[in-house]
C-alpha atoms as one frame of an Amber mdcrd trajectory, in Angstrom:
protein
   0.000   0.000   0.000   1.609   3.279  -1.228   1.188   6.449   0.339  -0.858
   8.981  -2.233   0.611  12.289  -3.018  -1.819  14.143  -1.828  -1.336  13.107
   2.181  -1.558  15.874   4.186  -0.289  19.117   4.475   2.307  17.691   7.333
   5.657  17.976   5.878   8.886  16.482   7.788  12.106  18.233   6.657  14.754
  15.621   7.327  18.821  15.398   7.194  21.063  12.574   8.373  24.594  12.522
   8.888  26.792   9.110   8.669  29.877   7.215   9.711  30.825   7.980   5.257
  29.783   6.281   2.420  28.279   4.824   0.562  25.926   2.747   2.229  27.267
  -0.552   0.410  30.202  -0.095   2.373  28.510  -0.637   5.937  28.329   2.724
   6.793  25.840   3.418   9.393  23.906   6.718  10.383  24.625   8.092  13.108
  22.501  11.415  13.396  19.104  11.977  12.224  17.552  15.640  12.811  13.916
  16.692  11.595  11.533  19.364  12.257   7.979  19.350  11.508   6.271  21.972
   8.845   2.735  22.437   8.965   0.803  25.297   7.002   4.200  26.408   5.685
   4.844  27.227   9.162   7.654  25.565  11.666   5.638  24.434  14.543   8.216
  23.418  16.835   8.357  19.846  17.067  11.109  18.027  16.174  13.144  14.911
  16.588  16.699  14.913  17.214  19.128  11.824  18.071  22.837  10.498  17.918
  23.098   7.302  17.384  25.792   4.613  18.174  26.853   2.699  14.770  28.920
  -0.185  16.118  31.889   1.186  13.854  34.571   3.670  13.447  33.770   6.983
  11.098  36.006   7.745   8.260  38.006  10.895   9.052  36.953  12.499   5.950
  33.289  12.321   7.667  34.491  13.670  10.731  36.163  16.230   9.241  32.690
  17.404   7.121  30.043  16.809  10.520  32.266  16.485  13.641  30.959  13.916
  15.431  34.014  11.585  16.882  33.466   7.692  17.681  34.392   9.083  21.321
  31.167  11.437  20.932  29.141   8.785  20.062  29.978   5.760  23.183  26.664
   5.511  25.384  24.263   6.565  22.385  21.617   5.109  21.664  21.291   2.531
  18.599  18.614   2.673  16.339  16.847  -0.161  17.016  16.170   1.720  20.415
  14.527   4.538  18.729  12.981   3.314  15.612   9.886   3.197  16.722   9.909
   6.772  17.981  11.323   7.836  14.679   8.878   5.853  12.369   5.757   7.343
  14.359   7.371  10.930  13.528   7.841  10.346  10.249   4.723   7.985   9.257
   2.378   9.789   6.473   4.468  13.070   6.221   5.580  14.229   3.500   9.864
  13.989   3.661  11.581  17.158   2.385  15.505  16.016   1.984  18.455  17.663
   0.198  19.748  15.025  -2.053  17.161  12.138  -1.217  18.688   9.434  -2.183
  21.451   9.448   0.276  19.221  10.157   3.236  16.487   7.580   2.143  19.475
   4.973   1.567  21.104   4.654   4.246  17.464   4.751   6.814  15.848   2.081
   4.616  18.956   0.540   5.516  18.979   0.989   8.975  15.679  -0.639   9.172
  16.728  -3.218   7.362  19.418  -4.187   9.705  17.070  -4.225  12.445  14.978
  -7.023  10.757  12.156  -4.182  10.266  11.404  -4.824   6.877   7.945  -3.584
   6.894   9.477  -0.007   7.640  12.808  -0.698   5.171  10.976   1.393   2.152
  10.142   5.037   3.107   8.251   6.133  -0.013   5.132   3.171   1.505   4.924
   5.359   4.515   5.634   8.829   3.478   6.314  10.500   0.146   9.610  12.012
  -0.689  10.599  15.906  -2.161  14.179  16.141  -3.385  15.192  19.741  -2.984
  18.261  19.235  -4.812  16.473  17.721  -7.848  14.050  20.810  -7.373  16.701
  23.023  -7.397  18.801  20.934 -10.171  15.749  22.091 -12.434  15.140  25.714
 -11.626  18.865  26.239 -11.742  20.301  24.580 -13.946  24.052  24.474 -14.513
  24.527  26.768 -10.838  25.745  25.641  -7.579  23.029  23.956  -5.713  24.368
  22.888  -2.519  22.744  23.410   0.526  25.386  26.941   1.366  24.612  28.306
  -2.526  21.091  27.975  -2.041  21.106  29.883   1.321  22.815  32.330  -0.278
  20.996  32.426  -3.600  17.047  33.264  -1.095  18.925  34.654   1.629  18.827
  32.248   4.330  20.664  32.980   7.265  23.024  29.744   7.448  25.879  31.949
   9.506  26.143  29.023  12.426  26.450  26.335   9.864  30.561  25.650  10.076
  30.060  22.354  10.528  26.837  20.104   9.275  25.119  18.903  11.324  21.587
  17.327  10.850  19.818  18.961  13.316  20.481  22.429  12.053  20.657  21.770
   8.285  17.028  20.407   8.519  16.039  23.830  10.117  18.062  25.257   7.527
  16.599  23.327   4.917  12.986  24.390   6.038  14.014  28.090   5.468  15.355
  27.273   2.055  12.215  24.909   1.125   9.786  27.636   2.131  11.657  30.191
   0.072  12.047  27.742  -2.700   8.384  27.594  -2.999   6.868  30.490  -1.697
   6.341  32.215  -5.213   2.600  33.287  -5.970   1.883  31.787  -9.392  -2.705
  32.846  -9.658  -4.646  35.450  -7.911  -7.728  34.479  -7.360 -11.101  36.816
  -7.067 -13.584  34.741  -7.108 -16.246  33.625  -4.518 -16.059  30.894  -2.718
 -17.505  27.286  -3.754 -20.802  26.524  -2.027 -20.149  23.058  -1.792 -22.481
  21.590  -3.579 -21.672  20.497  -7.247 -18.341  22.590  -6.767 -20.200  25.630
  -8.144 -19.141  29.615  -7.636 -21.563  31.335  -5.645 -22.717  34.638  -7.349
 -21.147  37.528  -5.682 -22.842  39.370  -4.063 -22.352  43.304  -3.100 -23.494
  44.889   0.020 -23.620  48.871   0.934 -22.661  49.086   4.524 -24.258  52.421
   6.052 -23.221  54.713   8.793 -19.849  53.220   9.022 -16.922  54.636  10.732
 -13.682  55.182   8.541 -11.195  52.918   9.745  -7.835  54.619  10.912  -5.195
  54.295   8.064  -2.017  52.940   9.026   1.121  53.381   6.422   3.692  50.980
   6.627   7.483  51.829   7.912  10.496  52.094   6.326  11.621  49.016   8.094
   8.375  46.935   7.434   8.298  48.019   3.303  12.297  47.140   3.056  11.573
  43.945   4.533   8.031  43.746   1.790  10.506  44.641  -1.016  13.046  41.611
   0.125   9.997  38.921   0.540   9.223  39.941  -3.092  12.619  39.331  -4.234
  12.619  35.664  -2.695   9.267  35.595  -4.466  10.380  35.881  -8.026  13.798
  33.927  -7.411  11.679  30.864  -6.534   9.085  31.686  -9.483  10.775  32.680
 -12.215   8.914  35.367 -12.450   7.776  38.769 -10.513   5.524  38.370  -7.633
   1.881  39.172  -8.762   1.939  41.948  -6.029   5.052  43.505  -8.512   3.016
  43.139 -11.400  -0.223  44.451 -10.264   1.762  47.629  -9.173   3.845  47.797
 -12.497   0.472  47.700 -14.494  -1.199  50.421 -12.134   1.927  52.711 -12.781
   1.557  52.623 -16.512  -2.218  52.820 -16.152  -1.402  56.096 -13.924
């Protein structure tokens, strides 16, 4: 039984970070970080471990995430919190830079555990690729997780070492910039539910009303309105509808 693509609205940005690679070669996870987007909205929950792999790291690993084999005696192994991770996880969909690695090495890990029910993520959760996302809107430009925090101007200055924790809050920031572009607008009424009809609109005069007080944005407040719409057409392609309505107003004016 697959999971359909149109689950839920509960997205699970995800990172891992291992003992090296690849996979094939017995290397083992030994971090997993994720944090939990609902709404396009962080909501605070997360799961975090460090896990014991039973095996030494390759420097060159050490030397990318940090985590020493001395760091890692007394952790947990991950057939102590699979369960815990797997209920976290379950019917999310899994927002990962460069998929394949991630998804790897946990189908993997279940695998080892004799959990073969839970060895195939994409049953139990569906599976975005922001590399492959980014691959495609960029083509032929850097894509790694630093150039795309710099390309939508996500703040990634406590990132000298990975770490899958952070990078998976990181991530978040870059997926939600990725695809935060406005692509319709939208005017017209509501469905009524029934048949998936429009409702005719309908105009009312309201008398005797007070003006409301008119409040004109700061300096501060339109700078920060003027970079949103930046990260707006960088993820689109395009300018944000907001740009265009204004550009067509101007030449109306």
């Amino acid at each position: 039984m697959t999971v359909e693509n149109t689950i839920s609205e509960r997205r699970v940005v995800l990172d891992t970070e291992t003992t090296g690679m690849p996979v094939t070669d017995g290397h083992r996870v030994i971090e997993i970080g994720c944090v939990e987007v609902i709404g396009r909205r962080l909501t605070g929950r997360h799961f975090h471990v460090y896990l014991q792999p039973d095996r030494e790291s390759d420097e060159g690993a050490i030397g990318v995430h940090g985590i020493t084999d001395q760091f890692l005696v007394g952790k947990p192994r991950f057939a102590e919190v699979a369960d815990e991770f797997y209920e976290f996880i379950k019917g999310a969909q899994l927002i990962i830079h460069n998929a394949p690695f991630d998804v790897g090495f946990l189908n993997n890990e279940f695998a080892l555990i004799g959990q073969h029910d839970r060895a195939d993520l994409s049953v139990y959760c569906t599976v975005l690729d922001t590399l492959a996302m980014a691959r495609e809107r960029h083509p032929g430009q850097r894509n790694s997780l630093d150039a795309l925090c710099k390309r939508y101007d996500v703040d990634n200055s406590g990132r000298e070492l990975h770490g899958a924790l952070l990078d998976s809050e990181i991530l978040a920031d870059v997926y939600l910039a990725m695809t935060g572009g406005q692509t319709t607008l939208s005017l017209a009424a509501n469905s009524d539910g029934e048949g998936g009809g429009e409702r005719p609109s309908e105009v009312r005069r309201i008398l005797d009303r007070t003006p409301g007080r008119i409040v004109l944005a700061s300096e501060a407040e339109l700078a920060e309105h003027e970079v949103r719409l930046a990260i707006i057409a960088k993820a689109a392609g395009a300018p944000a509808l907001w740009t265009q309505l204004q550009g067509a107003q101007t030449q109306q004016g």
